[in-house]
Biopython code that builds the backbone (N, CA, C, O; Angstrom):
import numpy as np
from Bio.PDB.StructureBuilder import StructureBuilder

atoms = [
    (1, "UNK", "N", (0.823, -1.182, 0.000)),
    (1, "UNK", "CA", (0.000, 0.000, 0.000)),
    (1, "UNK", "C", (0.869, 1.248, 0.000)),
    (1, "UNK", "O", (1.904, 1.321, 0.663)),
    (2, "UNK", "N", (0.449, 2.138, -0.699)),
    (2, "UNK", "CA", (1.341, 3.685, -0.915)),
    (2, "UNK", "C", (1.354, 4.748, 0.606)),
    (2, "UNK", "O", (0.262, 5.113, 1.042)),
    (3, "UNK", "N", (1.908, 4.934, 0.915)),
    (3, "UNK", "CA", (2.000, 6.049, 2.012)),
    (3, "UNK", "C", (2.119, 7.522, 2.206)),
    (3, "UNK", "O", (3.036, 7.991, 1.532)),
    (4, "UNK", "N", (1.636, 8.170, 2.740)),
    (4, "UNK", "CA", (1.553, 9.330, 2.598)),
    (4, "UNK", "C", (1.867, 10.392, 3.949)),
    (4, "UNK", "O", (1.641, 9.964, 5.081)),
    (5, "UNK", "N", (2.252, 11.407, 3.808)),
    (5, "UNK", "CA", (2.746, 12.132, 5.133)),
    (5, "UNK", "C", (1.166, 13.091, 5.222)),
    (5, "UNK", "O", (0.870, 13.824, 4.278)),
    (6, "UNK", "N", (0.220, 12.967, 6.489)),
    (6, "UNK", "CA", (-0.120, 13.899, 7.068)),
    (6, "UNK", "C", (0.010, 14.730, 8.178)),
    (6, "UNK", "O", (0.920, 14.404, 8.941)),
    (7, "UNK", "N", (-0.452, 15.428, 8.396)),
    (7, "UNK", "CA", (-0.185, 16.960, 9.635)),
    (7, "UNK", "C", (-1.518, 16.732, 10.191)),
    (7, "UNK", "O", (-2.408, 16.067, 9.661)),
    (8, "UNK", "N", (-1.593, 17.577, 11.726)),
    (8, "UNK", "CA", (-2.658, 17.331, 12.448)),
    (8, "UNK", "C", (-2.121, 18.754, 13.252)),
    (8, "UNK", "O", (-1.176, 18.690, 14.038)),
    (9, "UNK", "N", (-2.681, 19.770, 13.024)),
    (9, "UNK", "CA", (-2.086, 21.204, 14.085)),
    (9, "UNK", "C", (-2.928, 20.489, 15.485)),
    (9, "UNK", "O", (-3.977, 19.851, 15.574)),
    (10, "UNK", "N", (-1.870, 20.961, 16.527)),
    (10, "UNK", "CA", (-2.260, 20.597, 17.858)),
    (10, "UNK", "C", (-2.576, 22.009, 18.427)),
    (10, "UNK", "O", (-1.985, 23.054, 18.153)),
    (11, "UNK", "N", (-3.690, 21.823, 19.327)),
    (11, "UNK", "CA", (-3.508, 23.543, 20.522)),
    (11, "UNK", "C", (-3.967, 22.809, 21.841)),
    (11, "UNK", "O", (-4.740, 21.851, 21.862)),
    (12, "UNK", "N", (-3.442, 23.332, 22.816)),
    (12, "UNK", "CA", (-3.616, 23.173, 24.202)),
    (12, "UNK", "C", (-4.921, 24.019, 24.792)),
    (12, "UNK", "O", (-4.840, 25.247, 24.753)),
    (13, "UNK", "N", (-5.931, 23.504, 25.249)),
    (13, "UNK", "CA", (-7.572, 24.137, 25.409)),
    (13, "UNK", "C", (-6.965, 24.533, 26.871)),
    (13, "UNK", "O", (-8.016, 24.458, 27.509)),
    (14, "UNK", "N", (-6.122, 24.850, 27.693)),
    (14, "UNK", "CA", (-5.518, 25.107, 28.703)),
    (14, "UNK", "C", (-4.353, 26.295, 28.713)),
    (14, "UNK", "O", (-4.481, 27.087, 29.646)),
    (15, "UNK", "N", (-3.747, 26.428, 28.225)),
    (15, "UNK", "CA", (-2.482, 27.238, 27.978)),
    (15, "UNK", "C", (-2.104, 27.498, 26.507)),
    (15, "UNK", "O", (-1.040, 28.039, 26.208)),
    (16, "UNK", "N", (-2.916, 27.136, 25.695)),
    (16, "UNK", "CA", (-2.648, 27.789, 24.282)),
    (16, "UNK", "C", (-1.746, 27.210, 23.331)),
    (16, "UNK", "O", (-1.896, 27.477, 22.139)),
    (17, "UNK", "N", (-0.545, 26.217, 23.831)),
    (17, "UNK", "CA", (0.875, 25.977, 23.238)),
    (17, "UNK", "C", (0.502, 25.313, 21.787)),
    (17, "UNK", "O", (-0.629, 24.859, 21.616)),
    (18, "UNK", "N", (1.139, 25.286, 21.112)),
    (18, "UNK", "CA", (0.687, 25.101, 19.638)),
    (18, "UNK", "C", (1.970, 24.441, 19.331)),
    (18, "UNK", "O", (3.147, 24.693, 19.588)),
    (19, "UNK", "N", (0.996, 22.992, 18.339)),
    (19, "UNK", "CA", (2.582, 22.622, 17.615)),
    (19, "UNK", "C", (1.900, 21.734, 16.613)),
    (19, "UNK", "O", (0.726, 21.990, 16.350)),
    (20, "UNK", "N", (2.413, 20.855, 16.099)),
    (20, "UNK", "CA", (1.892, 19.670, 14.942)),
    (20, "UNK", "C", (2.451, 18.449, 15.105)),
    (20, "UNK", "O", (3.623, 18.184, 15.373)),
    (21, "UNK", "N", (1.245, 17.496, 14.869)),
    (21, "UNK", "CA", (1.344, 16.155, 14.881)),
    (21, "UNK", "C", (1.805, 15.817, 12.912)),
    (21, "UNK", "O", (1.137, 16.324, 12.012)),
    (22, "UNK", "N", (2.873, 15.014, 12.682)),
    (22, "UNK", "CA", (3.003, 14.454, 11.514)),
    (22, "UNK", "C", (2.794, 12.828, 11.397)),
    (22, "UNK", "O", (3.698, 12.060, 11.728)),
    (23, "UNK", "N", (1.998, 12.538, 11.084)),
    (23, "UNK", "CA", (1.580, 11.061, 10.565)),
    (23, "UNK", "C", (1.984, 10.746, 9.233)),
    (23, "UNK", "O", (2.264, 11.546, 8.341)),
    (24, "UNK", "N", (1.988, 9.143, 9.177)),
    (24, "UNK", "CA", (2.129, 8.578, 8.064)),
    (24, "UNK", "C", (1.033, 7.277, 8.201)),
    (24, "UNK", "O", (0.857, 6.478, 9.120)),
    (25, "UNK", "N", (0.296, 7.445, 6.709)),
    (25, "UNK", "CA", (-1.245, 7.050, 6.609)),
    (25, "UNK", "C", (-1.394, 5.998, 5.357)),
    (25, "UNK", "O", (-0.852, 6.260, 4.283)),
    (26, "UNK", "N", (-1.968, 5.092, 5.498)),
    (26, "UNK", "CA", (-2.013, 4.720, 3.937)),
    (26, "UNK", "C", (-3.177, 5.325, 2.854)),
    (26, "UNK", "O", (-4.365, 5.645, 2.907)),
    (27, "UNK", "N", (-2.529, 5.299, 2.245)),
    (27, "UNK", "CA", (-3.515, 5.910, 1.461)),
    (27, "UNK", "C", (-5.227, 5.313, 0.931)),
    (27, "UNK", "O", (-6.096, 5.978, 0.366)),
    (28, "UNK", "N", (-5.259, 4.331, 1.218)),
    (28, "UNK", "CA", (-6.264, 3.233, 0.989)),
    (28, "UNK", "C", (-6.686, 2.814, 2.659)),
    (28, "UNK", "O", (-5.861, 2.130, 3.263)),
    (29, "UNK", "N", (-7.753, 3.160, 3.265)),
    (29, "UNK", "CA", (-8.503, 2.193, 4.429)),
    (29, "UNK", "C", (-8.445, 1.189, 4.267)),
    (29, "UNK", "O", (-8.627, 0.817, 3.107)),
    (30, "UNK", "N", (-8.167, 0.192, 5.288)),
    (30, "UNK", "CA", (-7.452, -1.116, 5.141)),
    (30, "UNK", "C", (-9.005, -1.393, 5.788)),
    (30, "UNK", "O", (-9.516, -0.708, 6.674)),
    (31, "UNK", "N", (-9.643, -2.604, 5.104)),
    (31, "UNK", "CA", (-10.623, -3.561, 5.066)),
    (31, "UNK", "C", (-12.271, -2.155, 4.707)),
    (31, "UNK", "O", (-13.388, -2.456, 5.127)),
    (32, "UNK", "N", (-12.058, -0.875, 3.979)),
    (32, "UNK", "CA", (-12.722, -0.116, 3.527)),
    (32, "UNK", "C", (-13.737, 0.405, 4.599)),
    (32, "UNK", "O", (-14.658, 1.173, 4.320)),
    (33, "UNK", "N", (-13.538, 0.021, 5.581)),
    (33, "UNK", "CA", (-14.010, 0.886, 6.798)),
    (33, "UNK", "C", (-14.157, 2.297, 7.331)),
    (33, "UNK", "O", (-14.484, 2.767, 8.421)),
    (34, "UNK", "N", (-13.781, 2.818, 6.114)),
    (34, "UNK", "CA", (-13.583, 4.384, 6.210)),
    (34, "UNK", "C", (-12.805, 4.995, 7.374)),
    (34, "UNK", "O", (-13.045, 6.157, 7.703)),
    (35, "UNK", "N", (-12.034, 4.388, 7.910)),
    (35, "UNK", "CA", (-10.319, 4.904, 8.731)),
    (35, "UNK", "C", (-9.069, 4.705, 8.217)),
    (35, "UNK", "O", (-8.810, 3.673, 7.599)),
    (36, "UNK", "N", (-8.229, 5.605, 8.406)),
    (36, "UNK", "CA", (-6.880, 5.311, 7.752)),
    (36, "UNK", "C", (-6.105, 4.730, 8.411)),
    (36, "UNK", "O", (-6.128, 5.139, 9.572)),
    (37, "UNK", "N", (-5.210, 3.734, 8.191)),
    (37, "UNK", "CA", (-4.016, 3.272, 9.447)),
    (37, "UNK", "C", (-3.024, 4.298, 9.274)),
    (37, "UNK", "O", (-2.603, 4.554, 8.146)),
    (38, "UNK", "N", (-2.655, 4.846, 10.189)),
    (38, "UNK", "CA", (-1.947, 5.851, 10.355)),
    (38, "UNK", "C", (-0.828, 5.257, 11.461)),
    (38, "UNK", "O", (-1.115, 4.295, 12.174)),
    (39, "UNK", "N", (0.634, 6.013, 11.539)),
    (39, "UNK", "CA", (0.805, 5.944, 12.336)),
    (39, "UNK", "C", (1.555, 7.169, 12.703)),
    (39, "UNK", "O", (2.091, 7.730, 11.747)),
    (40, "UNK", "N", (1.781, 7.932, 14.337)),
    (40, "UNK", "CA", (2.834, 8.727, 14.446)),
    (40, "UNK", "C", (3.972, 8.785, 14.293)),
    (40, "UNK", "O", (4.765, 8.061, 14.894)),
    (41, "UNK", "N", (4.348, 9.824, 13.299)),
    (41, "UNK", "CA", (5.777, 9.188, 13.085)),
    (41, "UNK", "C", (7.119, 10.763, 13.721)),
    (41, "UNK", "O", (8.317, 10.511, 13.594)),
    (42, "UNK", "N", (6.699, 12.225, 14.342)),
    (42, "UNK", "CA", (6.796, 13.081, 15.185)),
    (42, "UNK", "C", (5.774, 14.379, 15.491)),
    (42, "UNK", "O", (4.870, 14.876, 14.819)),
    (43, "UNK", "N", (6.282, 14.672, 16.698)),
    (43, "UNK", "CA", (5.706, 16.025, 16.896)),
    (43, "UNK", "C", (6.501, 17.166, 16.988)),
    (43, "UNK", "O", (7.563, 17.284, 17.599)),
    (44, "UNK", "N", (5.907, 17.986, 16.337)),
    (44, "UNK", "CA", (6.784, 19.586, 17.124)),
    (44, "UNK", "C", (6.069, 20.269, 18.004)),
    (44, "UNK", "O", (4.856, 20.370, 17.819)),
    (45, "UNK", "N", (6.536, 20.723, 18.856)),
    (45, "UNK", "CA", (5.983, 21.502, 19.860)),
    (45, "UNK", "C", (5.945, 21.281, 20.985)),
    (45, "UNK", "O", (7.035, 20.739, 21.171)),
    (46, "UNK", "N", (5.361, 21.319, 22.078)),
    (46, "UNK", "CA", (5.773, 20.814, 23.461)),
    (46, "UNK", "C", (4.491, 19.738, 23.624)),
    (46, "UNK", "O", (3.511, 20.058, 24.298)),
    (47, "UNK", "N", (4.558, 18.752, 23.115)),
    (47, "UNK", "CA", (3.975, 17.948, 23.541)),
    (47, "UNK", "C", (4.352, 16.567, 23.754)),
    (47, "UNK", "O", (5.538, 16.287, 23.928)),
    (48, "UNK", "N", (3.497, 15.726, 23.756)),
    (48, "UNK", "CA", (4.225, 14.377, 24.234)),
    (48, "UNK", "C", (3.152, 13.189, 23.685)),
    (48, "UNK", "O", (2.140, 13.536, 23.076)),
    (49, "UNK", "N", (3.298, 12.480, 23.813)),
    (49, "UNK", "CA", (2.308, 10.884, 23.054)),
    (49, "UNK", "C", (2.592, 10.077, 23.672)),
    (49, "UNK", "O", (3.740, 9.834, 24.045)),
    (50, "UNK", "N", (1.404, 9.342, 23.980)),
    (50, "UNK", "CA", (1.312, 7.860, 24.338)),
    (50, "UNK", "C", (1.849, 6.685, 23.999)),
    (50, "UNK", "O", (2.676, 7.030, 23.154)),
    (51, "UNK", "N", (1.926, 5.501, 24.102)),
    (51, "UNK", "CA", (2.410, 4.821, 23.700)),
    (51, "UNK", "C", (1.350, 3.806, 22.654)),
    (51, "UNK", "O", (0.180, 3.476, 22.848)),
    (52, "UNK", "N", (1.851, 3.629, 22.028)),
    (52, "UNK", "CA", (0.796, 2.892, 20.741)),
    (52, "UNK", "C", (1.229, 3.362, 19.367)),
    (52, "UNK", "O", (2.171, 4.150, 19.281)),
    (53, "UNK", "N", (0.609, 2.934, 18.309)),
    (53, "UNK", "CA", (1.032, 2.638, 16.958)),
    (53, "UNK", "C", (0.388, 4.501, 16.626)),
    (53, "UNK", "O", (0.962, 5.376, 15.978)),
    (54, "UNK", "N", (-0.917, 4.573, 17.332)),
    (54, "UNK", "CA", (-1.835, 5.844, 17.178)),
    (54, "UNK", "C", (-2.115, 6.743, 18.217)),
    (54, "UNK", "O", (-3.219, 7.286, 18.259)),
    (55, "UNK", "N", (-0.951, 7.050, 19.357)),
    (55, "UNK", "CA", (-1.543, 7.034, 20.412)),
    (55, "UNK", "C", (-2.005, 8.805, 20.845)),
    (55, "UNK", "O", (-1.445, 9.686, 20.194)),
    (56, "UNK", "N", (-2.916, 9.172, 21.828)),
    (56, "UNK", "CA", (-3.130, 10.205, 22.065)),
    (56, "UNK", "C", (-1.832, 10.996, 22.243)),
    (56, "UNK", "O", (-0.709, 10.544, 22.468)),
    (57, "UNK", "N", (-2.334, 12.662, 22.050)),
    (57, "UNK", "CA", (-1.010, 13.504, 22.406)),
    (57, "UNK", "C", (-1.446, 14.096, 23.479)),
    (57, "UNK", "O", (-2.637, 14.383, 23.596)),
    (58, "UNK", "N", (-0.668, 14.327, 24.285)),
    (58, "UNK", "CA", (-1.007, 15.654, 25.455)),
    (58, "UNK", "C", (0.057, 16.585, 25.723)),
    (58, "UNK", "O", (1.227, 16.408, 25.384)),
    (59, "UNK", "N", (-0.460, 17.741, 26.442)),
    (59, "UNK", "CA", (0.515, 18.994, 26.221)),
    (59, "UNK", "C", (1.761, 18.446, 27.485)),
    (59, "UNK", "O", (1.397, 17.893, 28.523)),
    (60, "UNK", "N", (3.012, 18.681, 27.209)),
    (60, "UNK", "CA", (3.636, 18.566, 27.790)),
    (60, "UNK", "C", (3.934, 19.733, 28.855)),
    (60, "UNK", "O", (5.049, 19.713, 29.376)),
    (61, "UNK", "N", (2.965, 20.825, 29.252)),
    (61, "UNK", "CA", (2.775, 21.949, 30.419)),
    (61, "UNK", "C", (1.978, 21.290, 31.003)),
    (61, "UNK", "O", (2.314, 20.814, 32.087)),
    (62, "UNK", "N", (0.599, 21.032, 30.455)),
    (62, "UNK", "CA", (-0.528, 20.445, 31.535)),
    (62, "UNK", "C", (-0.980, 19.506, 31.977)),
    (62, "UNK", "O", (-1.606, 19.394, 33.031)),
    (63, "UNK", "N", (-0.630, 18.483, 30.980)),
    (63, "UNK", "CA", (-0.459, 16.730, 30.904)),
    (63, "UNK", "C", (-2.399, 16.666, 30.266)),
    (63, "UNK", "O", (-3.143, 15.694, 30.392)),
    (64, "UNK", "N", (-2.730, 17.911, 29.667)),
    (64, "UNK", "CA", (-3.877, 17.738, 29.222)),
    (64, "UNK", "C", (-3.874, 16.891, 27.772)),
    (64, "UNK", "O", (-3.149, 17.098, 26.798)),
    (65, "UNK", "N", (-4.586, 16.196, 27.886)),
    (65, "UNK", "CA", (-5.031, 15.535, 26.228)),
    (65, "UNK", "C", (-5.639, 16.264, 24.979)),
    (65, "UNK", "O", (-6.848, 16.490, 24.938)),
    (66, "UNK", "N", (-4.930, 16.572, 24.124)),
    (66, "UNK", "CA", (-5.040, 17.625, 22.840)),
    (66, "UNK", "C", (-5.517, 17.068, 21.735)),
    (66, "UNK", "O", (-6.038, 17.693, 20.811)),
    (67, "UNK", "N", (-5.249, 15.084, 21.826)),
    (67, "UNK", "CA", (-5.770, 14.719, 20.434)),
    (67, "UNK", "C", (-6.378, 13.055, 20.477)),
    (67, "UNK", "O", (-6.849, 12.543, 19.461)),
]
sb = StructureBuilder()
sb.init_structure("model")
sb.init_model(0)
sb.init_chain("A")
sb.init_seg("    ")
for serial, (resi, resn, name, xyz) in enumerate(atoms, 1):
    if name == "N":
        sb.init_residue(resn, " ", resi, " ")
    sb.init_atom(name, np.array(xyz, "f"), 0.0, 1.0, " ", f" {name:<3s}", serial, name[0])
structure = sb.get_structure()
C-alpha cells in the first residue's frame, strides 16, 4: 500500500501551546471501513504521546489531552 505524510495542528484548550502532529497514513482504508491506518511518526511543539502505533497527544505543560 502507498504512504503518505499527514499533519494534524495541535492547541492546548488550557495554555494555548501550539505545535503539529506528523503522521504517516495509507492511502487506501485497510478492510474499507472508512479509517486510515496511520501511524505517528513526530511532533513539534511541546507535547508528548502515548504509547501505541496511534496514540493520544497531550501537552507537555498540563499533561492535558489535545488529540
Amino acid at each position: 500500500m502507498a504512504r503518505r505524510e499527514d499533519t494534524q495542528s495541535l492547541k492546548c484548550p488550557q495554555c494555548g501551546t501550539t505545535g503539529v502532529a506528523i503522521y504517516e497514513e495509507n492511502e487506501t482504508p485497510p478492510h474499507h471501513q472508512g479509517r486510515l491506518d496511520r501511524k505517528l511518526i513526530d511532533i513539534e511543539g511541546e507535547f508528548k504521546a502515548g504509547l501505541g502505533y496511534d496514540p493520544e497527544i497531550y501537552c507537555a505543560r498540563c499533561e492535558i489531552k489535545v488529540s
